[in-house]
N, C-alpha and C positions, 0 to 999 in steps of 0.2 A: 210390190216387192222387187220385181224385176230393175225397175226404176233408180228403187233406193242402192239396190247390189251397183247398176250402173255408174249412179250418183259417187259413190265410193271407188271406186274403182278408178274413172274418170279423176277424182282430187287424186288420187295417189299419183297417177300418170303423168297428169296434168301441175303438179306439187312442184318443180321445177321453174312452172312461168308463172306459178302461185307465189313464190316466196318471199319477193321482195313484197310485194301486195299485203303476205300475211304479216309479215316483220313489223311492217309500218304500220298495220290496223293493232298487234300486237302491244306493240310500243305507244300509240294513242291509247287503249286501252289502259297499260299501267297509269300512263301520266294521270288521266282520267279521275281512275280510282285512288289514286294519291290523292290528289286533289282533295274530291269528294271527303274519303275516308278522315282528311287530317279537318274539315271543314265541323265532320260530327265528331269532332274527338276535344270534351271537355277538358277532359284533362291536359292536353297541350295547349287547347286555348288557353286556358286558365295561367299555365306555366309562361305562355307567350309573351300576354298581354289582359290588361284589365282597360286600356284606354283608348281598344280602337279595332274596329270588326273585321281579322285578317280573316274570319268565315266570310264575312263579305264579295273580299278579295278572292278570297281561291273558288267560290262559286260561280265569280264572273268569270274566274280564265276557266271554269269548266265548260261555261256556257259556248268560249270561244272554240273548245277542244270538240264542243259536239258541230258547230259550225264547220270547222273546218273539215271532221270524218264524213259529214255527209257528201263534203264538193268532192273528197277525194276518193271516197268512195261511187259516188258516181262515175267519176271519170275511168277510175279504174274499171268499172263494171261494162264502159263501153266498150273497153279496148277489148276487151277478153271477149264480148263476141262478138266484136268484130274480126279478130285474129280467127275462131271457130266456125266464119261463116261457113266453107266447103264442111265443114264436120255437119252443121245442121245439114245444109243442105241432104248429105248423104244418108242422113236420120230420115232424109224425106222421103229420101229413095226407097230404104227398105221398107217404106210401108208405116212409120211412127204418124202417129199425129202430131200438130203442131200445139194440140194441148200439152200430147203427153213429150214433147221438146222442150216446153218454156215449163213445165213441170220438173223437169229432169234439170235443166239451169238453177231452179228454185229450188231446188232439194240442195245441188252442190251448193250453192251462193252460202244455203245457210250453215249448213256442215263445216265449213272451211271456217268462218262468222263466228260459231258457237266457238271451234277449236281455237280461233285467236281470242275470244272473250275469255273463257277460261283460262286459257293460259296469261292472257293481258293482268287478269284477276290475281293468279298465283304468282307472276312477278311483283305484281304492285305491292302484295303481302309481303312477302320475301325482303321489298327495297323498300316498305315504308319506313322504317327505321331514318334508313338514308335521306328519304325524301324530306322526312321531320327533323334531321338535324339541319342538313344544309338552308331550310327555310330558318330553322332558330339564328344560326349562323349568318344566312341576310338579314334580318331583322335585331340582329346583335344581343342578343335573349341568353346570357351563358346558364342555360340548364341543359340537359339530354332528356333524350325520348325514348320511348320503347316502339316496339314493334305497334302495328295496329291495326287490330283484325276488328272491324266494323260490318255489323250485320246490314246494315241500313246502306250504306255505300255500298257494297257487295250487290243488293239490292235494284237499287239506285242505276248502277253502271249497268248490270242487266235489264233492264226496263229500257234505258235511253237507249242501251247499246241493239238489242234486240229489237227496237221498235225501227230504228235508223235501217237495221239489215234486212228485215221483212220489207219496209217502202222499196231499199234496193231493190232486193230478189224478188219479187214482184215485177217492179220497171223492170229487169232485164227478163223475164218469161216472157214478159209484153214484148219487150221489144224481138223476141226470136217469134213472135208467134205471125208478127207483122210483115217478117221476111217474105217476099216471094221466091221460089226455088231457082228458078232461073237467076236473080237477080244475085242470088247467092251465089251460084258457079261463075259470074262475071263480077263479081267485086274487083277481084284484083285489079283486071283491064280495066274498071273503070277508076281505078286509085290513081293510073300512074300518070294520067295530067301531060302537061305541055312546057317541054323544059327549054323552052330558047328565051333568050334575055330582051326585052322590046323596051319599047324609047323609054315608057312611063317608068320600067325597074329604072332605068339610069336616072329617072327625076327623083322619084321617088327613094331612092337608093340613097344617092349623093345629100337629098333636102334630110334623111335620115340624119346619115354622117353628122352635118353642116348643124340641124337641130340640139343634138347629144353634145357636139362641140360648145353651143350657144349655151346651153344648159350649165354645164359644169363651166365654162368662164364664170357666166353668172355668180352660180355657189362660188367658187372658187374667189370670187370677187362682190361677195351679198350685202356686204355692210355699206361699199360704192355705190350699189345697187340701187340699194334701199334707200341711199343720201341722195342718192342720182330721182329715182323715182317721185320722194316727196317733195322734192324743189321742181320738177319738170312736170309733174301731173295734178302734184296737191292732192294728195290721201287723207291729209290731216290724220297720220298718225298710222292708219291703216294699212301701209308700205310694210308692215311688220310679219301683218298676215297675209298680204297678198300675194309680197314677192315671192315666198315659198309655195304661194300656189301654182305661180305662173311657170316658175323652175321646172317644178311636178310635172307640169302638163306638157308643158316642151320637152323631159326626157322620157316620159311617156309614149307621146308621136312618135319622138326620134328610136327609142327601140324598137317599137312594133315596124318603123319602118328601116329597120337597119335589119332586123332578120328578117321580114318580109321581101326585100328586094337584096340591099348592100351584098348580104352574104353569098344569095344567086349569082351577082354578077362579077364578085370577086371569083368567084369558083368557075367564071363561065372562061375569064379571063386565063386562068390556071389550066382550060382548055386547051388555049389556043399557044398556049408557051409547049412544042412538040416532043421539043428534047426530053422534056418533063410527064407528057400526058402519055406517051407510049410506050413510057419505061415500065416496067414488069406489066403490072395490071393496075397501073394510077387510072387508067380509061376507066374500070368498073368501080374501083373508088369515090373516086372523080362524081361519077356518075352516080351512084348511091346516093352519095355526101348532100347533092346537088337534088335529088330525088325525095330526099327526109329532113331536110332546109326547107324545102319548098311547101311541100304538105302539112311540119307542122310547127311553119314558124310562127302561127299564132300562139302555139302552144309554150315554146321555149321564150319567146317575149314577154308572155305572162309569167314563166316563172322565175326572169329576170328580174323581170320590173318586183315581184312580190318577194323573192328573197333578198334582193338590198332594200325592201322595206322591212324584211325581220330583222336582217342584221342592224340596218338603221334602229329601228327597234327597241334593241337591246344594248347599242351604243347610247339612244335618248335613255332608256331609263338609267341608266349610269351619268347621263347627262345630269336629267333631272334631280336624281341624290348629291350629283356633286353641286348643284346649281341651289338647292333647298340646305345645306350643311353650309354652302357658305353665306346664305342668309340667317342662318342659328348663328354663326361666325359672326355677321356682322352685328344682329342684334344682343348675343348674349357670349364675347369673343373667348371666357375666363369662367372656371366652374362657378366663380363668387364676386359678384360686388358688390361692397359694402362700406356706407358713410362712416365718418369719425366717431360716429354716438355710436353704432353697433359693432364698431370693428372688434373690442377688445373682446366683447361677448362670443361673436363667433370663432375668434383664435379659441378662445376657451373650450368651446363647445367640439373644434374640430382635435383639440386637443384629447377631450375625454374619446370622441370616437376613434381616437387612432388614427386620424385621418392623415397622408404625408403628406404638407404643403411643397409641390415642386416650384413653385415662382410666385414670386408676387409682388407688386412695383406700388405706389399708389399714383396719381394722377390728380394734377390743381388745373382748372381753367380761372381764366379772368376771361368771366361774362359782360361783354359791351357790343355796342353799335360798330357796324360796318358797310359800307355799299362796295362792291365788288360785280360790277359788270360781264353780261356774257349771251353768245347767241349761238344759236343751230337753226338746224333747217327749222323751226317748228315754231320758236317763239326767241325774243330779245328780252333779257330783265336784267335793271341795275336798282330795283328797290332797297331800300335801306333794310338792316333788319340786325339782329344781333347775332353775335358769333361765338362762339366758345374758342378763346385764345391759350392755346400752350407754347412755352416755352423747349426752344431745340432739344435742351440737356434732357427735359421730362422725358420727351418726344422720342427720343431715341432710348429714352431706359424702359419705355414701357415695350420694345421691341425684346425684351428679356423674356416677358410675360405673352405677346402677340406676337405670334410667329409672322403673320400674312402684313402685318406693319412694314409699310416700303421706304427706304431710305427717303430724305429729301436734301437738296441744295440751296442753302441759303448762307449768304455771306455775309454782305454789308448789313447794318445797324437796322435799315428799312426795308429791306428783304426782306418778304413773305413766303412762303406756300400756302395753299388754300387746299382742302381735303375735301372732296364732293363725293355725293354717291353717283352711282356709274361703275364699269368696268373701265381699265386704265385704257382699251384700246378705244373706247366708246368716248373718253375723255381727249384723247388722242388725234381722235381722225372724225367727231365729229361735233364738237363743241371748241369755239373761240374763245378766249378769256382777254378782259382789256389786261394791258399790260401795267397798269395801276391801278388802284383802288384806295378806299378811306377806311381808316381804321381807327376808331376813337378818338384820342385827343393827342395822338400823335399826329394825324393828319393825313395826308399823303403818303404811299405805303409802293413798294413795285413786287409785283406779282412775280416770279420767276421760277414756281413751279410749282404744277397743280398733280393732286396723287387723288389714287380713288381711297378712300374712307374706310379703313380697318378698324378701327380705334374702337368701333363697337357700342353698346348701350345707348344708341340716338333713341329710342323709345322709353326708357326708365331712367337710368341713373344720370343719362345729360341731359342738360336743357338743349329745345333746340334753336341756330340749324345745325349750319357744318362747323368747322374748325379752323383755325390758322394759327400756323406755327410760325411764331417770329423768334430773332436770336434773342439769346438768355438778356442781352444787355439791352433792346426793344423792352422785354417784359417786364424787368424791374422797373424802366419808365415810365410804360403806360398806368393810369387809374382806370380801375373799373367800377362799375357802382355795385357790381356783385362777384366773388371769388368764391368757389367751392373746390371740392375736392372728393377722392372716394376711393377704396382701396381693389386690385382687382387680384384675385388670389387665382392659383390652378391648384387641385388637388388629383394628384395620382390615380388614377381610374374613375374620376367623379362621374364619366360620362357614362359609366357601365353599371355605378352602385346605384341601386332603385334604394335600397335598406337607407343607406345615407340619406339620400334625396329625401326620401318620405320623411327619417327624423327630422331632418334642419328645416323641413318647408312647415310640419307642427311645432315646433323650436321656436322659430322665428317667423310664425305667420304675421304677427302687428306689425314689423317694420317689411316684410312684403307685400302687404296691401296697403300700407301707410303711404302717402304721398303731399310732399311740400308745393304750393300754390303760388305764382308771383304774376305781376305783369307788368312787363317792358315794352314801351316803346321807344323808337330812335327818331333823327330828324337830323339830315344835313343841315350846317347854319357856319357859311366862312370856312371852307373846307376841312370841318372838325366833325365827330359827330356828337351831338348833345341829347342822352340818355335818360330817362325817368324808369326807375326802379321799385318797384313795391311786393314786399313778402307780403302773402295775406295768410290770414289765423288760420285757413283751414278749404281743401277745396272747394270750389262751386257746383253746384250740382245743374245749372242752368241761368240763364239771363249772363254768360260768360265775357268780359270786355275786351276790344281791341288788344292783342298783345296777351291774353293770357294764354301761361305755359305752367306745365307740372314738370316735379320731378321725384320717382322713388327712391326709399333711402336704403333699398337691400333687394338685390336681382339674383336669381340662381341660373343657370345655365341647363339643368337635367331634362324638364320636362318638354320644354320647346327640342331640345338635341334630339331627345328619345322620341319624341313622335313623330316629327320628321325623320329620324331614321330606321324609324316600325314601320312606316307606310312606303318610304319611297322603296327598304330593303323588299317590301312586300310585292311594287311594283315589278322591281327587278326581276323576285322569286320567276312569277308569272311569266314576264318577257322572255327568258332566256328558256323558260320549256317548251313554253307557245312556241319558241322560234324552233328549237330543239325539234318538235315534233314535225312543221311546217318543212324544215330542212331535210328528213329524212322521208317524206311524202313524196317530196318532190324529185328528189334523186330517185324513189320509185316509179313515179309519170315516166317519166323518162326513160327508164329501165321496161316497163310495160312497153310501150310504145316501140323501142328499139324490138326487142323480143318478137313482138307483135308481127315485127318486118321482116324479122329474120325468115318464119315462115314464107312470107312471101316472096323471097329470095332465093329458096333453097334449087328452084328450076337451074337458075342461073350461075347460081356456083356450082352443080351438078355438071351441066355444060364446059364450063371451065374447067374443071377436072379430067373432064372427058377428052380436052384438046390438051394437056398434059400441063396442067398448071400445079406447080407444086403445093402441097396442102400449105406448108409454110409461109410459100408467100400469099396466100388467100387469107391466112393468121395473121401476116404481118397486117395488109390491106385493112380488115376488120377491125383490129385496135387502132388502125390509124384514121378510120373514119368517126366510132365513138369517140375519139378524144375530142375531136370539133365536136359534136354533136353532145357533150356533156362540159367541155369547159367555154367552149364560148356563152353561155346561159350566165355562166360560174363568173367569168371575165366582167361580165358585163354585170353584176348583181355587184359583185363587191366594186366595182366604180362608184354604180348608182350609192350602194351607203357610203363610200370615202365621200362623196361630193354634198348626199342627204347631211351628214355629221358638220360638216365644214360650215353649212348654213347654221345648223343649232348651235355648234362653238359659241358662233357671232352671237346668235339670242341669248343664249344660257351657260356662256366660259364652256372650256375644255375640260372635261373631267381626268381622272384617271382611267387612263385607257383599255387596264389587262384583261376585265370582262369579254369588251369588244373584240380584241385580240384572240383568246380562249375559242369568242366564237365563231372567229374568220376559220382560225385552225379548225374546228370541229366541221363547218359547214366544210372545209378544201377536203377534210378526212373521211367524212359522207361521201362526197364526190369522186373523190379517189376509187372508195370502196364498190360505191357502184360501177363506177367504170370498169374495174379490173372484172367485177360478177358478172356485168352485164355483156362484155367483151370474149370473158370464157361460154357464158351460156350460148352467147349469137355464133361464135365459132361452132361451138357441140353441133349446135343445131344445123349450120350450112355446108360443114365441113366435114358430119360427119359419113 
């Protein structure tokens, strides 16, 4: 009973250096049970999605939310007693046992535990609402949600959450039980270590710097890299995955040893500048600064290095949506296309639904032979094969209908452009094209500008490969041995109406599972190329010959849009709270840790009071040593993601950025917050 009155009393007292601790177990909490709760909640599934397991999804980033409460709950549980050692200790004194000490830690651990489950619980209730729209809203779902009071998650959260706090508070009774007394009244002395700067800091220090510099050129410069790489090493292809490891691992080193040494030795530096070090009290600053760098710059390197991996993070999964949408873009670029036999029916069809057609162009190739030469690092090919040729005029009306359609220059009669797939910088800086080529039975053709491939439908409505745009007066000239055509329609919210989608895809299921059968082959012969052409009655289902190619005669755009953007939105969901929680964890470490020192400080600012130091400037002092010690972590995390993103660019295009942005703000707004918190409490505490 005694225990328990203590137990209580102790949190109240102690509530203070608990708070940032509880906030963030708090706040993992709700996330938690959001999660959970919307994962058993039928009826959102159900509103969500019929085509794709977002319970899945929000189960796995639960799995990762219980991963991360345990590391961070560990660590927090060291600091706390270690900051309480002299308190055990003096528990010893009066005669307590060290059972009934690591008893008394175990009663607080969980009391404090239950209070933020509960309340993590009752927020999550309160913000499910919220939590469930803005997931419908990633995943582009226009319905609303209600509230969602889940017995089974409620449940759930209590079980994971309470089993994680018991292992804690457990470990930490173990760990006070293990203290010996004496070892406790010498902690501090034995914290404060050896602060002179020796040769290895300056290796170590400098190869930091020099590493982190080498890192970010690299990113900075990854697509060279990676060009550089596979022609000097020969990856065969591999250069893709590696170089991002190798980036990784060099600014890995380079932080651990940038705050490990660089920051000692700058500080030691700041020493020895006089005019500076013995102005009010920069000496005990100085010296703190240099004192809490030292001890725990493993600490803050880790949490550099892992929050420009969250923010990286949640920049890749916006990467990835942008990078999956515009592969919907390039295979399906127009809510509709459809051949000359089905076009009338579907105007008809979108006619009865009300549907507004905002654009719609149609599109002719003339199908023929071409060789068109080209190399990279990787491979050389000028096989022959056939091309799908449009015409300028077409070419530029179907940018009425294809936004992402890029201008081209061509002039002269025999002027070409070629349309490849690739990204334009990839086409740009890492692929040669000869500067002629052959094209049907015009002959010799000059190549004078290659564009990446908007145009869309290379898997259904075109034959393949790529495309060339020659002038309107080339086109009338050339014969082909096959000409088609197909109309590409956009309709005003096509990508958001499921009700549409569902009618037009039972409407018109025969001509979207219909597909026309030919095979073509080409053959250089006298610098022309000479083409055999054959429709056949109907596809082949095997024993398929040289040259054979299909093509559908009606593609819709919904289903491929909307699953890639149910899953990637879903990605996002997940990323951005995962980071969300991570971000405010970590501004807590930090906050414990500071806290934690302030105690063992309070001798020294006492002393300095006593020699008539103003409290003010002891106040100044203090926020000026947290700032290093909470924005260089901060400095150094959003590098590491500007530099992590610059590589994914390269792999996977730029996306829209304002996610990533949201979250720089939010993580600087974290940071801030604890800085000001943790700057007023270490004050209270030294100063007062």
């Amino acid at each position: 009973m005694m225990l328990s009155k203590l137990a209580v009393k102790n949190v109240k007292t102690q509530f203070r250096y608990y708070f940032m601790y509880f906030v963030s177990m708090v706040f993992s909490v709700m996330v938690y049970y959001s999660f959970v709760s919307m994962s058993y909640d039928e009826a959102l599934l159900t509103r969500a999605s019929n085509d794709m397991r977002i319970d899945a999804g929000l189960r796995a980033g639960s799995v990762m939310i219980i991963l991360f409460i345990i590391i961070f709950m560990f660590s927090a549980n060291t600091f706390f007693v270690k900051r309480r050692k002299r308190e055990i200790g003096l528990y010893n004194l009066l005669g307590m046992r060290k059972s009934q000490i690591g008893t008394l830690f175990f009663v607080e651990n969980m009391l404090l535990g239950l209070l933020a489950l509960g309340t993590g619980i009752f927020l999550g209730i309160i913000f499910s609402k919220l939590f469930a729209m803005l997931l419908l809203k990633a995943i582009q779902v226009p319905v609303t949600s209600n509230f969602i009071f889940s017995l089974e998650a409620i449940l759930n959260t209590a079980v994971v959450f309470l089993t994680i706090l018991g292992i804690v508070s457990v470990r930490t009774a173990a760990t006070v039980y293990r203290y010996k007394l004496i070892a406790l009244f010498k902690a501090e002395q034995q914290s404060e270590g050896n602060h002179q700067v020796r040769w290895f800091n300056w290796l170590f220090g400098v190869l930091g710097v020099i590493l982190l510099l080498v890192g970010y050129g690299l990113a900075r410069n990854f697509l060279n890299f990676m060009i550089w790489t596979e022609k000097e090493v020969g990856l065969k292809g591999f250069a893709m995955l590696l170089c991002p490891i190798v980036i990784l691992i060099i600014c890995v080193i380079g932080t651990y040893l940038f705050f490990g040494h660089f920051l000692g030795i700058m500080l030691n530096l700041t020493q020895k500048a006089k005019g500076h070090y013995y102005r009010d009290i920069n000496m005990i600053t100085t010296g703190n600064l240099s004192f809490h760098l030292k001890k725990n710059a493993m600490t803050f390197a880790t949490i550099a290095v892992l929050s420009g991996t969250a923010l990286a993070a949640i920049g890749g999964a916006a990467s990835v949506q942008s990078f999956s949408i515009g592969l919907a873009d390039s295979s399906n670029p127009t809510s509709y296309s459809v051949d000359e036999q089905n076009y009338a029916d579907l105007k008809a069809f979108l006619k009865k639904e009300e549907a507004k057609i905002s654009s719609e162009e149609k599109i002719e190739f003339k199908y023929m032979g071409g060789q068109f030469g080209y190399h990279n690092t990787l491979e050389s090919d000028k096989t022959p094969t056939f091309y799908n040729v449009i015409s300028l005029s077409n070419y530029e009306a179907i940018q009425n209908v294809i936004k992402n359609v890029q201008p081209v220059t061509i002039e002269k009669e025999k002027d070409v452009a070629l349309l490849m797939g690739g990204s334009q910088m990839y086409i740009e800086e890492a692929v040669e094209f000869d500067k002629t080529g052959i094209l049907g039975d015009a002959g010799k053709v000059n190549v004078v500008d290659v564009r990446s491939d908007f145009l869309g439908n290379a898997r259904d409505m075109r034959l393949p490969y790529n495309v060339v745009v020659v002038t309107d007066e080339l086109y009338k000239k050339i014969e082909a041995p096959y000409t088609y055509a197909y109309h590409m329609i956009n309709v005003k919210g096509a990508d958001t109406n499921e009700a549409l989608a569902k009618t037009t895809l039972s409407e018109f299921k025969d001509p979207l599972e219909e597909k026309q059968a030919f095979v073509a082959t080409t053959k250089v012969d006298n610098g022309k190329m000479v083409d055999t052409f054959q429709t056949l009655k109907a596809p082949l289902e095997k024993e398929r010959p040289e040259g054979y190619k299909t093509k559908n005669n009606m593609s819709i755009r919904y289903p491929y849009y909307s699953s890639i953007v149910k899953n990637t939105g879903l990605l996002i969901y997940v990323a951005v709270f995962l980071g969300m929680v991570f971000m405010i964890a970590t501004g807590s470490i930090i906050t414990l840790k500071q806290l934690s020192e302030a105690e063992e400080e309070t001798d020294r600012y006492d002393m300095l009071r006593k020699l008539g130091t103003p409290r003010g400037m002891i106040k100044k002092s203090i926020y000026k040593q947290n700032f290093i010690v909470f924005f260089a972590p901060l400095f150094i995390s959003l590098l590491h993601a500007y530099f992590a993103l610059q590589v994914l660019f390269v792999l996977i295009g730029v996306p829209k950025l304002l996610l990533t942005y949201i979250s720089v703000v939010f993580l600087i707004g974290i940071y801030v917050f604890f800085y000001f918190a943790t700057s007023s409490s270490y004050n209270k505490i030294v100063n007062r």
